[in-house]
MOPAC internal coordinates of N, CA, C and O (Angstrom, degrees):
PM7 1SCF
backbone

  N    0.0000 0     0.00 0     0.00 0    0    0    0
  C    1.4508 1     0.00 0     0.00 0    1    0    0
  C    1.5349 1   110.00 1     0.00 0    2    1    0
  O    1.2310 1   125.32 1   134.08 1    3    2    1
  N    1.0974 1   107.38 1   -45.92 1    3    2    1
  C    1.7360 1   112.90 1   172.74 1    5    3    2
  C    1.2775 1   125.74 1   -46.47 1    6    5    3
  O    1.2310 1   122.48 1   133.61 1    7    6    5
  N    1.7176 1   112.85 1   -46.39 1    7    6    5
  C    1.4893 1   133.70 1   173.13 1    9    7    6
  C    1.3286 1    96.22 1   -86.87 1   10    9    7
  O    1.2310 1    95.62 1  -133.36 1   11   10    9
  N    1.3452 1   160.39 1    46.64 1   11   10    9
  C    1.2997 1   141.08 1    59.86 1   13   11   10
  C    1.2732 1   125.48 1   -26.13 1   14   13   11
  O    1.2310 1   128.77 1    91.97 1   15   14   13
  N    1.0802 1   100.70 1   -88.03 1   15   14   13
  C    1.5834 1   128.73 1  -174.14 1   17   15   14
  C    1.8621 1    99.95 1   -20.92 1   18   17   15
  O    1.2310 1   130.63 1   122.36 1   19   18   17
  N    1.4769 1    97.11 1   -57.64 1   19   18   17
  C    1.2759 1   100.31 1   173.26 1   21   19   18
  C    1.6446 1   129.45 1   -52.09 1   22   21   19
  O    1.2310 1   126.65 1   126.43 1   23   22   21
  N    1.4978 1   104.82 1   -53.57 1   23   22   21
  C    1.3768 1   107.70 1  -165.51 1   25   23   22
  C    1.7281 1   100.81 1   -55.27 1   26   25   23
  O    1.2310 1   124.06 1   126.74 1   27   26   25
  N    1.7901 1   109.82 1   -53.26 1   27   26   25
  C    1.5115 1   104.75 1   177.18 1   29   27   26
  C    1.3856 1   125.34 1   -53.05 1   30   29   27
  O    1.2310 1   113.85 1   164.95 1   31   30   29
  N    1.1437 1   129.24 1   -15.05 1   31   30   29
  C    1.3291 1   146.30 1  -177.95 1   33   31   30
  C    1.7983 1    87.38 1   -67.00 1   34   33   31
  O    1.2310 1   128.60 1    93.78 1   35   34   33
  N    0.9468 1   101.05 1   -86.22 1   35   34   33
  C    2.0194 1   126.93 1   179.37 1   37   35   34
  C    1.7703 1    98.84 1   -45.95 1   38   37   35
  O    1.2310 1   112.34 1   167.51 1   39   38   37
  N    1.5167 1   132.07 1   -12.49 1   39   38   37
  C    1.4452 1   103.26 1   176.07 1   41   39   38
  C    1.7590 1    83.29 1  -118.18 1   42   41   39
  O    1.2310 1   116.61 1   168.32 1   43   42   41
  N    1.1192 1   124.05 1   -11.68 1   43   42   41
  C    1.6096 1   107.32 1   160.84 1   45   43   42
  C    1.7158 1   121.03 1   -60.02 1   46   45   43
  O    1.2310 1   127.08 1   134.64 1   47   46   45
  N    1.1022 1   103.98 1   -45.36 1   47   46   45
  C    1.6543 1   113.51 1  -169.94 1   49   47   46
  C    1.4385 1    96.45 1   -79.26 1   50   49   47
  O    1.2310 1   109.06 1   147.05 1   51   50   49
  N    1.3975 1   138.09 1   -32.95 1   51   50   49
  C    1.7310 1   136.68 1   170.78 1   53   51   50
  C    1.4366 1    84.61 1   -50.08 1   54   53   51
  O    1.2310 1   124.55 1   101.23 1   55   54   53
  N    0.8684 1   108.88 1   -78.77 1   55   54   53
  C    1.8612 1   109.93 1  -156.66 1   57   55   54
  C    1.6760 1   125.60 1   -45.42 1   58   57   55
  O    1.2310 1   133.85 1   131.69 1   59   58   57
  N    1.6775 1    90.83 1   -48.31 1   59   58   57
  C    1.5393 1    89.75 1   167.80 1   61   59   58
  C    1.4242 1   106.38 1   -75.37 1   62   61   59
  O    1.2310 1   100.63 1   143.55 1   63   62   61
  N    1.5151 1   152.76 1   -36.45 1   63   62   61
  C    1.3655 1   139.33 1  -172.83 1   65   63   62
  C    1.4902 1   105.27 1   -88.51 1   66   65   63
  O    1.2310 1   119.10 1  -128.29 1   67   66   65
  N    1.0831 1   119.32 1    51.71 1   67   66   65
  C    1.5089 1    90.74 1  -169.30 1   69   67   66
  C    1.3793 1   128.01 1   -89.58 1   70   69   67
  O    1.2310 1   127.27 1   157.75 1   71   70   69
  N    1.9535 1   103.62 1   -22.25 1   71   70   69
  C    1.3600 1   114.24 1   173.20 1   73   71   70
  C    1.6304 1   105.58 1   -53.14 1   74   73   71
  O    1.2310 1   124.09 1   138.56 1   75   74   73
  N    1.2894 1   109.76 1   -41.44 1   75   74   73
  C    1.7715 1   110.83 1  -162.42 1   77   75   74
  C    1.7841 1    98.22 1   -72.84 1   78   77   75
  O    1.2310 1   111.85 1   159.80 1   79   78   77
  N    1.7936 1   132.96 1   -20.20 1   79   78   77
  C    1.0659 1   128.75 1   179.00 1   81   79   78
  C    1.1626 1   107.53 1   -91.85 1   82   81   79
  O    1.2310 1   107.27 1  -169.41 1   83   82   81
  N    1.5396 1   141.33 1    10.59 1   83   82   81
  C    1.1698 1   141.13 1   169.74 1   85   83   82
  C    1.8267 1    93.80 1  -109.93 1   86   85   83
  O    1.2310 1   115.41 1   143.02 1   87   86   85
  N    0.6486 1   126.31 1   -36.98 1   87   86   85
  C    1.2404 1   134.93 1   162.93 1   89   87   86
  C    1.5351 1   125.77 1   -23.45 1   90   89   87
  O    1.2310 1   136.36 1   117.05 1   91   90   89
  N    1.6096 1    85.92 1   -62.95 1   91   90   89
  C    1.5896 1   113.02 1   169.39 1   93   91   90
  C    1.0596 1   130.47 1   -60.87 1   94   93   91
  O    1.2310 1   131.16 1   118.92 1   95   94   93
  N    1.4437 1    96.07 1   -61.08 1   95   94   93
  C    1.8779 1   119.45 1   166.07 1   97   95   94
  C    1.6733 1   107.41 1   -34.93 1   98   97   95
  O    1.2310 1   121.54 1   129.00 1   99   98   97
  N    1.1091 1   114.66 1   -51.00 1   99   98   97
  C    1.2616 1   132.79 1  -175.88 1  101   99   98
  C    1.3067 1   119.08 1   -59.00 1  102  101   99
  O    1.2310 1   116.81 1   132.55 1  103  102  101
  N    1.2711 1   123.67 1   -47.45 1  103  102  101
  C    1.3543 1   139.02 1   179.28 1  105  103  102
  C    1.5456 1    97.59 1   -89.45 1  106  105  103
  O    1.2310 1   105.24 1   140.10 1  107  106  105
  N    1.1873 1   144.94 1   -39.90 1  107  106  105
  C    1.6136 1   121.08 1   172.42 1  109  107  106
  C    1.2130 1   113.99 1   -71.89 1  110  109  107
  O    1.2310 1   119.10 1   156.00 1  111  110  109
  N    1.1532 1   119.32 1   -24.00 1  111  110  109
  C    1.5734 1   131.00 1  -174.62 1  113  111  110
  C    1.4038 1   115.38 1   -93.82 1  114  113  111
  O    1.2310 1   110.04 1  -175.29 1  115  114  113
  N    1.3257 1   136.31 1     4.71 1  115  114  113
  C    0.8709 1   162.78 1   163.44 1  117  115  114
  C    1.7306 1   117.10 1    -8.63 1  118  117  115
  O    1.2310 1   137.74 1   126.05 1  119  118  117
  N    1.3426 1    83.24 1   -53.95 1  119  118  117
  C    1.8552 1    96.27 1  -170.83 1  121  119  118
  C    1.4040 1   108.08 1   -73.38 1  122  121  119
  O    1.2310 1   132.82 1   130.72 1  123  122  121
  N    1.6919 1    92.84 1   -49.28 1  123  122  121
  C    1.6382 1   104.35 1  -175.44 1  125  123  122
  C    1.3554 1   129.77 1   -59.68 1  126  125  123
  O    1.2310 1   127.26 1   160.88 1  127  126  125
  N    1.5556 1   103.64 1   -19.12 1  127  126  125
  C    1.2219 1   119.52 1   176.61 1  129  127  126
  C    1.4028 1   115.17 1   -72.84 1  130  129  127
  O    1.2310 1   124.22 1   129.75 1  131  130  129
  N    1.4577 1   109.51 1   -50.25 1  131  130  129
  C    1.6545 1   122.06 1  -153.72 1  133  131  130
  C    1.6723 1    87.37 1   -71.10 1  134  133  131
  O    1.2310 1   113.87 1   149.60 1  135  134  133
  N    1.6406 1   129.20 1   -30.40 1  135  134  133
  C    1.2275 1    97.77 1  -170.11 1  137  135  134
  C    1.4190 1   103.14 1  -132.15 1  138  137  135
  O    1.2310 1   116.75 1  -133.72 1  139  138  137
  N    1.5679 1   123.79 1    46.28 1  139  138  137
  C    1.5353 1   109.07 1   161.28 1  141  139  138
  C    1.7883 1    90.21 1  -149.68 1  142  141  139
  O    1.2310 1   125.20 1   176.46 1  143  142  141
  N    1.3536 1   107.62 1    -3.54 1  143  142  141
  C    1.9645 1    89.48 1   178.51 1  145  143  142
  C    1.6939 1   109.09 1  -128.20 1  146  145  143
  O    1.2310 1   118.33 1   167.30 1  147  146  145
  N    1.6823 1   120.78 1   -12.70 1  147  146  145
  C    1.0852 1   108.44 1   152.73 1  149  147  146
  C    1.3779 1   148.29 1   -45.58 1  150  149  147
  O    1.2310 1   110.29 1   -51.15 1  151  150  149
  N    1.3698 1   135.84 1   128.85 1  151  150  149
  C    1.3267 1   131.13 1   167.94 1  153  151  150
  C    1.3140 1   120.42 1   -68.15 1  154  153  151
  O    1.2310 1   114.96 1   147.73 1  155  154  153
  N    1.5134 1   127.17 1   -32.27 1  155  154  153
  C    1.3374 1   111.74 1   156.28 1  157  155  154
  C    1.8936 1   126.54 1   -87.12 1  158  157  155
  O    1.2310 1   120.15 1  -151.10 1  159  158  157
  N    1.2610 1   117.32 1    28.90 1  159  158  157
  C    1.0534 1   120.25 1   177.84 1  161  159  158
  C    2.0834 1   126.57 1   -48.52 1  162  161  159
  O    1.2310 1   141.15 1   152.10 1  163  162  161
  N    1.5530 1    76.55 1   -27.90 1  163  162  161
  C    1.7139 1    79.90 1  -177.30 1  165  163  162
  C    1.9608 1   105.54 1  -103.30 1  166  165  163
  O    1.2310 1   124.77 1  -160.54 1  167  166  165
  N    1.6103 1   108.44 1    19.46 1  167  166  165
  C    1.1553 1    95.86 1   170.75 1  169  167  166
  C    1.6473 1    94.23 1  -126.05 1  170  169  167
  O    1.2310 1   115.13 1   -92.90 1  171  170  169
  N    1.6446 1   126.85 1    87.10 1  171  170  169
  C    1.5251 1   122.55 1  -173.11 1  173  171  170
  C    1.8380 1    99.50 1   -56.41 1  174  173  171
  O    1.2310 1   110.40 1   143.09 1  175  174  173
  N    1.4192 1   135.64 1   -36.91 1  175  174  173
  C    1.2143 1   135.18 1  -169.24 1  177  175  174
  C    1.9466 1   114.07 1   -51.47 1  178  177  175
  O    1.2310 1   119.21 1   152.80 1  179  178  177
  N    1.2686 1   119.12 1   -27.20 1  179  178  177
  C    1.1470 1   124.12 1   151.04 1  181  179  178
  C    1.1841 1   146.46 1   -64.74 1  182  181  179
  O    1.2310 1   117.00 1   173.00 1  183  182  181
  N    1.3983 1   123.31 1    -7.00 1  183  182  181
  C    1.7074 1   154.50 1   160.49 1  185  183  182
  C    1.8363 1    87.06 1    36.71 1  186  185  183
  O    1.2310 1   130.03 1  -128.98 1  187  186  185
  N    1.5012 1    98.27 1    51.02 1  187  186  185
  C    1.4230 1    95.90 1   157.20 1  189  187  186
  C    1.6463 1   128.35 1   -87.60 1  190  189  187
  O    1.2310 1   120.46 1   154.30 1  191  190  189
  N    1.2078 1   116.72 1   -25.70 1  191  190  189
  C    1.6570 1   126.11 1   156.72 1  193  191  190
  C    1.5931 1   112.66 1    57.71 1  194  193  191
  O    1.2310 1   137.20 1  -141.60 1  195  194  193
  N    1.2642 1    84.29 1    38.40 1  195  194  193
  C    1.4603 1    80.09 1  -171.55 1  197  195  194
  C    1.4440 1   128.51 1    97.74 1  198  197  195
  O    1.2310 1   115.72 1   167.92 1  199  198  197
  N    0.7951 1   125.73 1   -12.08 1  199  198  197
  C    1.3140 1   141.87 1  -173.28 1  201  199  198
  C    1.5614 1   115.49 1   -76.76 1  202  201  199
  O    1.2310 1   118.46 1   174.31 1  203  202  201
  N    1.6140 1   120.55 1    -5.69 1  203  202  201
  C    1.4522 1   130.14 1   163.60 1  205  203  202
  C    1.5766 1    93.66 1   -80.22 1  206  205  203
  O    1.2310 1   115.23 1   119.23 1  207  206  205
  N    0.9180 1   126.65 1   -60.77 1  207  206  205
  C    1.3939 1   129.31 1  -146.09 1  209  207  206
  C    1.5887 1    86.25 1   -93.51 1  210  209  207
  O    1.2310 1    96.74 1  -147.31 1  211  210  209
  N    0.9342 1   158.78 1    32.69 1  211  210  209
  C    1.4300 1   163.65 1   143.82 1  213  211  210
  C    1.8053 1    93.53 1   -92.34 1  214  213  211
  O    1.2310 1   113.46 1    99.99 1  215  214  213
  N    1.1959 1   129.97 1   -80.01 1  215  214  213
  C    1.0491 1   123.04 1   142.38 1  217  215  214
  C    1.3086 1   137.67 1    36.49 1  218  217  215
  O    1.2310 1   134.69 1    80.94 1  219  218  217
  N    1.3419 1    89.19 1   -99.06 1  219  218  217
  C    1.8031 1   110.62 1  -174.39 1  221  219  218
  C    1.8213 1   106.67 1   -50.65 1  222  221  219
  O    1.2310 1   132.80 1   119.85 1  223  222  221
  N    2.2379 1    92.87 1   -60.15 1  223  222  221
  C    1.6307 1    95.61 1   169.59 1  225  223  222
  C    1.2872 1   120.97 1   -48.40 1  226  225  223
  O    1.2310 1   113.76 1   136.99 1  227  226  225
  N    1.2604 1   129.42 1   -43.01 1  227  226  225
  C    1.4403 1   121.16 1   167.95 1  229  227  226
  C    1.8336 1   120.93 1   -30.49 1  230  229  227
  O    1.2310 1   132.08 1   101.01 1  231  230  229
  N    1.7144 1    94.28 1   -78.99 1  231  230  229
  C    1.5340 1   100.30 1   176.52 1  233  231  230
  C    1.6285 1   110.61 1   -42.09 1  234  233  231
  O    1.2310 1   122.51 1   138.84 1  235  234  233
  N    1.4692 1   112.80 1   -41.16 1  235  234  233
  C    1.6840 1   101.74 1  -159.22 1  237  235  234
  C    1.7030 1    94.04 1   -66.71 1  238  237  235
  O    1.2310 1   112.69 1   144.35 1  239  238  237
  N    1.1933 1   131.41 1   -35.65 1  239  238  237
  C    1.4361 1   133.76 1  -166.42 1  241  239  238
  C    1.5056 1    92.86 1   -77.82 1  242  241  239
  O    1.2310 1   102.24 1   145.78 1  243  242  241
  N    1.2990 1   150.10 1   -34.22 1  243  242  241
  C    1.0144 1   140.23 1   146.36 1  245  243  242
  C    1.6113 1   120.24 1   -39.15 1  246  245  243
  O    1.2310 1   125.47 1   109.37 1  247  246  245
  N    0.8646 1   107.10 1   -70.63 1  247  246  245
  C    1.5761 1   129.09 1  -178.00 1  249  247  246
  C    1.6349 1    83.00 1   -36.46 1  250  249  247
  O    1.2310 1   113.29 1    94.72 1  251  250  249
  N    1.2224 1   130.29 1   -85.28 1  251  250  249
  C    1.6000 1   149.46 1  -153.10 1  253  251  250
  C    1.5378 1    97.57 1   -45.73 1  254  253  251
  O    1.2310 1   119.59 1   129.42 1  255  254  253
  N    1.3309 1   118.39 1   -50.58 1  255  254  253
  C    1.9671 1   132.08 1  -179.12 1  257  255  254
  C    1.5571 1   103.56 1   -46.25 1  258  257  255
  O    1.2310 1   129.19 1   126.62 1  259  258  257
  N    1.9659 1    99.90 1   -53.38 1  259  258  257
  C    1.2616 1    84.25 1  -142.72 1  261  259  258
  C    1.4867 1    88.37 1   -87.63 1  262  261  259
  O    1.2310 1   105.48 1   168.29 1  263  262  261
  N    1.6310 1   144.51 1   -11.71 1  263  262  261
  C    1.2078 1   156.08 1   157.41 1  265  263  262
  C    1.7935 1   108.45 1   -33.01 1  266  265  263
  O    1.2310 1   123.74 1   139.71 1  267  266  265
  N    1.4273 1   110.43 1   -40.29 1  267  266  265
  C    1.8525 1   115.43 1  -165.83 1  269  267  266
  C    1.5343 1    76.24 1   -98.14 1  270  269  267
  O    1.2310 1   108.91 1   117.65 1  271  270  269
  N    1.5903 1   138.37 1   -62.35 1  271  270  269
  C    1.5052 1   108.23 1  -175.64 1  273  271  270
  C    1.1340 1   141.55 1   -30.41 1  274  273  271
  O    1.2310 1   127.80 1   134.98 1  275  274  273
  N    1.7318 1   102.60 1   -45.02 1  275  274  273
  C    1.6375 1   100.99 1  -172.92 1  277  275  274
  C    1.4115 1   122.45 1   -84.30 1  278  277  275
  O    1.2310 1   125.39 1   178.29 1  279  278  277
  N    1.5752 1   107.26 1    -1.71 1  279  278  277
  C    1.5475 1   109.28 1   171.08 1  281  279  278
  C    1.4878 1   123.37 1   -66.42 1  282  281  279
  O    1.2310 1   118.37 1   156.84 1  283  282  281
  N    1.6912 1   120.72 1   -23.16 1  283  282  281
  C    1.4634 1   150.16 1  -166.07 1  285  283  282
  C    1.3417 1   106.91 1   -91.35 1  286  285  283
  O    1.2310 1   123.92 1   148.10 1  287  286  285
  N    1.8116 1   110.09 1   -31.90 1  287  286  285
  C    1.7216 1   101.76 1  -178.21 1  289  287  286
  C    1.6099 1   109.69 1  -106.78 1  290  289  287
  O    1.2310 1   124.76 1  -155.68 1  291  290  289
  N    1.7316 1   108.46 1    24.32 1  291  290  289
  C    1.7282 1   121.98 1   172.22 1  293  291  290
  C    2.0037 1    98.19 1   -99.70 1  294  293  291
  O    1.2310 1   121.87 1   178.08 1  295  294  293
  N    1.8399 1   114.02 1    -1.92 1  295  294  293
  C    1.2073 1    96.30 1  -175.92 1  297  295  294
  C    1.8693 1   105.53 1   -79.91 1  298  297  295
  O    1.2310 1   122.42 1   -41.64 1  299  298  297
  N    1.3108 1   112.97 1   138.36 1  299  298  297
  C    1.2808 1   102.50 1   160.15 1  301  299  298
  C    1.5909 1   137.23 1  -100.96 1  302  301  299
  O    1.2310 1   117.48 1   -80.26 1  303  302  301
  N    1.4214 1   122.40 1    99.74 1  303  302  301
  C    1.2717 1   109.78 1  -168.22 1  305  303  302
  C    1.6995 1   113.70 1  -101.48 1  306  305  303
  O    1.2310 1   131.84 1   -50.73 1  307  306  305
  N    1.8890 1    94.74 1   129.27 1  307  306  305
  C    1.2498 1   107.61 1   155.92 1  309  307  306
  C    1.4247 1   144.00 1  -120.29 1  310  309  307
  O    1.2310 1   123.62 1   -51.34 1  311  310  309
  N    0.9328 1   110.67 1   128.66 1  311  310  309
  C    1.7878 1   119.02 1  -170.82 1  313  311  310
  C    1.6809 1   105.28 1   -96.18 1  314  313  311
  O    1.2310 1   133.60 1   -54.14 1  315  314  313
  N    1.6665 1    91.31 1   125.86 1  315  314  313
  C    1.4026 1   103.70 1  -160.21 1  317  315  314
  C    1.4747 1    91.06 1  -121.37 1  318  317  315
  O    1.2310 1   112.61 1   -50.72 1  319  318  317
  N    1.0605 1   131.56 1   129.28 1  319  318  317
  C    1.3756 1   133.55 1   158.50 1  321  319  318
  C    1.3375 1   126.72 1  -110.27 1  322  321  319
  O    1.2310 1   115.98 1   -39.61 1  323  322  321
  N    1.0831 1   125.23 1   140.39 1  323  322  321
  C    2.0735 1   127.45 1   175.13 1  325  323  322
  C    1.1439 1    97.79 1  -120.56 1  326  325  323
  O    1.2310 1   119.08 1   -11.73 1  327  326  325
  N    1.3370 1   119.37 1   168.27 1  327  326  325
  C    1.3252 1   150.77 1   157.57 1  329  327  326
  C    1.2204 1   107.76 1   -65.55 1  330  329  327
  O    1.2310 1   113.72 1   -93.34 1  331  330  329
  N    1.8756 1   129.49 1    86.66 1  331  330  329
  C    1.6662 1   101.61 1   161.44 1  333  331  330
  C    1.2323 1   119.96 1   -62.40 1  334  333  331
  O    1.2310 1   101.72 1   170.43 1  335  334  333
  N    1.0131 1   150.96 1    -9.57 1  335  334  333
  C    1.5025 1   146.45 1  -167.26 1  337  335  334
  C    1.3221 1    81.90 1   -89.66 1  338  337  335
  O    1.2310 1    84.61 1  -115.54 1  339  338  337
  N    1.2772 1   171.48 1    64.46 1  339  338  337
  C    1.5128 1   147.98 1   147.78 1  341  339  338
  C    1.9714 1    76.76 1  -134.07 1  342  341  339
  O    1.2310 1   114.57 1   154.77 1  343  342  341
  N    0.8300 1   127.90 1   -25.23 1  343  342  341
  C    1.6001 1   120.44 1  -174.27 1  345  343  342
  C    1.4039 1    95.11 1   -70.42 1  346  345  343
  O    1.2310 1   122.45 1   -54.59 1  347  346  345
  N    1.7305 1   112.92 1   125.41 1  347  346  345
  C    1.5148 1   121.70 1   169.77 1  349  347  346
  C    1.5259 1   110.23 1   -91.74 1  350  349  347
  O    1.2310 1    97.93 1   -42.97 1  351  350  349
  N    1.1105 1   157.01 1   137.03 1  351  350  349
  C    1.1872 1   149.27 1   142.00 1  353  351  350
  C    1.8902 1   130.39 1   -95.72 1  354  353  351
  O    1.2310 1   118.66 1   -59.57 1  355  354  353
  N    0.9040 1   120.17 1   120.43 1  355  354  353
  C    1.4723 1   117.91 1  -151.05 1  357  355  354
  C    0.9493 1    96.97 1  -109.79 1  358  357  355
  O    1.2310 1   109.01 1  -159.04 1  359  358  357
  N    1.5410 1   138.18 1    20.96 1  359  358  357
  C    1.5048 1   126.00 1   140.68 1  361  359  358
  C    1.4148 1   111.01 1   -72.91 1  362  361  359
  O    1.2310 1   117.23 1   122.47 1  363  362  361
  N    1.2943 1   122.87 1   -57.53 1  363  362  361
  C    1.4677 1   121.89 1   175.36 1  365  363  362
  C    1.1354 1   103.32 1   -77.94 1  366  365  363
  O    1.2310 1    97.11 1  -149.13 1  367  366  365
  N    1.1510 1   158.24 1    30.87 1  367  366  365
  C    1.2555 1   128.96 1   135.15 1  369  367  366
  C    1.4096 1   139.71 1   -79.59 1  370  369  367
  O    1.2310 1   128.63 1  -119.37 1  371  370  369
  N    1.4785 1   100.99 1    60.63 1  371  370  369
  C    1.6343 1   119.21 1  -174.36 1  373  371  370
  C    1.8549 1   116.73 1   -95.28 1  374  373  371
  O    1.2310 1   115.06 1   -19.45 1  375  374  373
  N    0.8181 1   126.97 1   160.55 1  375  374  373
  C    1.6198 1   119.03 1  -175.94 1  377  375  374
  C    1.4346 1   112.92 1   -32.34 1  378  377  375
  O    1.2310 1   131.01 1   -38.00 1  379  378  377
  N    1.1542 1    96.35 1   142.00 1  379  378  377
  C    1.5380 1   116.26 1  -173.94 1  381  379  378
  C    1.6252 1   111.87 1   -58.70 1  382  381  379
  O    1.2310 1   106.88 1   -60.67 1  383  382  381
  N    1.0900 1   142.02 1   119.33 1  383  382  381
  C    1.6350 1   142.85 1   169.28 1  385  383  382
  C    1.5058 1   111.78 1   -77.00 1  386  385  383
  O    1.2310 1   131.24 1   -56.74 1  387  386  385
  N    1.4778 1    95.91 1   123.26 1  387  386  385
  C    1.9626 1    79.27 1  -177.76 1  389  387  386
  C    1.6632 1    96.00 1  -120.73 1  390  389  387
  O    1.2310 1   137.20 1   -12.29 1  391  390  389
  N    0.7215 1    84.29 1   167.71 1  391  390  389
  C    2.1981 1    84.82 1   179.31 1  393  391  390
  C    1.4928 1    95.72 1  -138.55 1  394  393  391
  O    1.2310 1   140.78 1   -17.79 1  395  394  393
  N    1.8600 1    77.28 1   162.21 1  395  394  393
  C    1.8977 1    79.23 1  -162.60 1  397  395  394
  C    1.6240 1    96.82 1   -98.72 1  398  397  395
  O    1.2310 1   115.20 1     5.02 1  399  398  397
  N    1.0119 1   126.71 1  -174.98 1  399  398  397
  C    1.2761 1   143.13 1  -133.74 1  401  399  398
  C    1.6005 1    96.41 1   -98.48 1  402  401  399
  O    1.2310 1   116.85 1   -54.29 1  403  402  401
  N    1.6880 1   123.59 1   125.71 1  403  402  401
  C    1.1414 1   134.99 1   179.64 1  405  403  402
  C    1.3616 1   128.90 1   -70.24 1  406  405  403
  O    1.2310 1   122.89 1   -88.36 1  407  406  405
  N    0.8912 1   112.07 1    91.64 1  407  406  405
  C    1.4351 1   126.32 1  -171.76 1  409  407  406
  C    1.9643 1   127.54 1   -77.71 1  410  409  407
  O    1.2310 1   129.98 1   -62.24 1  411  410  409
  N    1.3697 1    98.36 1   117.76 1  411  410  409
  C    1.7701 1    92.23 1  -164.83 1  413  411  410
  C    1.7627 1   116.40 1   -46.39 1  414  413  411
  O    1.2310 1   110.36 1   -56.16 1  415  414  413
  N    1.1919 1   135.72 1   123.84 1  415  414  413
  C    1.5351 1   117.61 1   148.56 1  417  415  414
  C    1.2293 1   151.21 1   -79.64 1  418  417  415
  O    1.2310 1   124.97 1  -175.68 1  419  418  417
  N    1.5662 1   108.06 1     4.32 1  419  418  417
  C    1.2021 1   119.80 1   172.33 1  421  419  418
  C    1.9521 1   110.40 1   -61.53 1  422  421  419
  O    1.2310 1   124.20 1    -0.82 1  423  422  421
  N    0.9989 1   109.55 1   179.18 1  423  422  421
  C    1.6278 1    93.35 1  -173.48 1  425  423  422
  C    1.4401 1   104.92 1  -124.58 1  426  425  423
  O    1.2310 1   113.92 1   -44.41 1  427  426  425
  N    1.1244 1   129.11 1   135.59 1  427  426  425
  C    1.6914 1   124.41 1  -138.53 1  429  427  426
  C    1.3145 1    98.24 1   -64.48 1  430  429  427
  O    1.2310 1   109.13 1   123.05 1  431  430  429
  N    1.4107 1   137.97 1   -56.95 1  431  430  429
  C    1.2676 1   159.50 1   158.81 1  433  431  430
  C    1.5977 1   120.80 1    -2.24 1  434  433  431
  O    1.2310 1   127.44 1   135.16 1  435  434  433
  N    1.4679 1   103.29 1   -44.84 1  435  434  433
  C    1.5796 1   120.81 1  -159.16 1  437  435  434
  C    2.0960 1    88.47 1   -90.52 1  438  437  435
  O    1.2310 1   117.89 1   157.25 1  439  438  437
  N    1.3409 1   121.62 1   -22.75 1  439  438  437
  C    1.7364 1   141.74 1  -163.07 1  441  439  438
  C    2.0477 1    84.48 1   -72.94 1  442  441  439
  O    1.2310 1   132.78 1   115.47 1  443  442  441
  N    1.5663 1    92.91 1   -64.53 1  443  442  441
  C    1.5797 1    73.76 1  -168.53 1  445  443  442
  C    1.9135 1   127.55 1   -88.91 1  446  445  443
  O    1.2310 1   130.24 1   170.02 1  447  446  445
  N    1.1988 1    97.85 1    -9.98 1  447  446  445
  C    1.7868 1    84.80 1   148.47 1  449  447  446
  C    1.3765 1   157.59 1   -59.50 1  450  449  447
  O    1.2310 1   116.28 1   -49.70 1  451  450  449
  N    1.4353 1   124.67 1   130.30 1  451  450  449
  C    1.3718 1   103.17 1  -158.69 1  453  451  450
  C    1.2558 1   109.81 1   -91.48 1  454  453  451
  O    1.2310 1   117.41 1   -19.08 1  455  454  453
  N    1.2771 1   122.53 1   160.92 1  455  454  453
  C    1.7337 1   117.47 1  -169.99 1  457  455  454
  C    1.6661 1    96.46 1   -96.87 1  458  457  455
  O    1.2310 1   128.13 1   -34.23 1  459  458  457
  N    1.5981 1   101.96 1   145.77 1  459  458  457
  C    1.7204 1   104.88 1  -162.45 1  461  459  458
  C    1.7125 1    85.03 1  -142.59 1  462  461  459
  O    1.2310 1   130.68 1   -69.84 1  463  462  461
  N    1.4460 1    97.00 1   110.16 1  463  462  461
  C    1.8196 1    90.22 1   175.74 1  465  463  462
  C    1.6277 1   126.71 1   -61.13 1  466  465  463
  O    1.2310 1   124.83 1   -22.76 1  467  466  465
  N    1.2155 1   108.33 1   157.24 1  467  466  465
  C    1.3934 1    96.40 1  -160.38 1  469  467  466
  C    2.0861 1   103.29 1   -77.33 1  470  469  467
  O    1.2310 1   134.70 1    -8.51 1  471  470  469
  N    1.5671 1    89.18 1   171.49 1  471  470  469
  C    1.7010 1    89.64 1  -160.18 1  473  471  470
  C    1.5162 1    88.68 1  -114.20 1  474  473  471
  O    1.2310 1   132.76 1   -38.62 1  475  474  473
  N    1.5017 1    92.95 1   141.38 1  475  474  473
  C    1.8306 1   113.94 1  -167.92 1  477  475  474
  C    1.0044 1   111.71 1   -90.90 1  478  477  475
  O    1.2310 1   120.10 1   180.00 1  479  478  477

C-alpha cells in the first residue's frame, strides 16, 4: 500500500515539476543531446548544444498545460436554488405537533458559581 501511495506521490510531483524535470533531463543529457538530437549540430559555430531541442520540449510541455487547461474552462457551472419550504407534501400533512416549551435543567444555583480547580 505504501509503494502505491508512493509511486502516485512521484507521478503527482513529475507532473507538477515538470519544466524543472526537463530541465534536468537536459542538463545530464547534455552531451547526448548537443550531438545526436540538435538541429544545429552540424553548425558547432553556434554553441547551441542543444539548447534548440531543450526548447522545443519546453513549448511542447507548454503546449500539453495549456491543452489540459482549456478542457476545465469548457465546464459550465450552474447553481440553481428553490425554495424547499414552497414543496407541499401530503403524506405529512397530518395535524400539527406542538411541544411545550423547553425548559433549562441545569439548576440555577450551580450558573452562578465560579469553578476554582481543586488544590493539591
Amino acid at each position: 500500500m505504501r509503494g502505491l501511495a508512493a509511486i502516485l506521490v512521484l507521478a503527482i510531483l513529475l507532473q507538477t515539476f515538470s519544466k524543472g524535470v526537463i530541465i534536468l533531463d537536459y542538463r545530464i543529457n547534455i552531451r547526448y543531446i548537443a550531438t545526436h538530437l540538435c538541429v544545429n549540430r552540424d553548425r558547432p559555430e553556434l554553441h547551441c548544444n542543444g539548447k534548440c531541442f531543450l526548447k522545443k520540449q519546453l513549448e511542447k510541455d507548454q503546449h500539453r498545460d495549456a491543452s489540459n487547461g482549456s478542457s476545465e474552462k469548457n465546464i459550465l457551472d450552474i447553481n440553481y436554488c428553490t425554495d424547499h419550504a414552497s414543496f407541499v407534501f401530503p403524506i405529512f400533512n397530518s395535524s400539527p405537533i406542538h411541544f411545550s416549551e423547553l425548559k433549562s435543567s441545569l439548576p440555577v444555583a450551580s450558573l452562578d458559581n465560579v469553578f476554582h480547580p481543586p488544590i493539591s
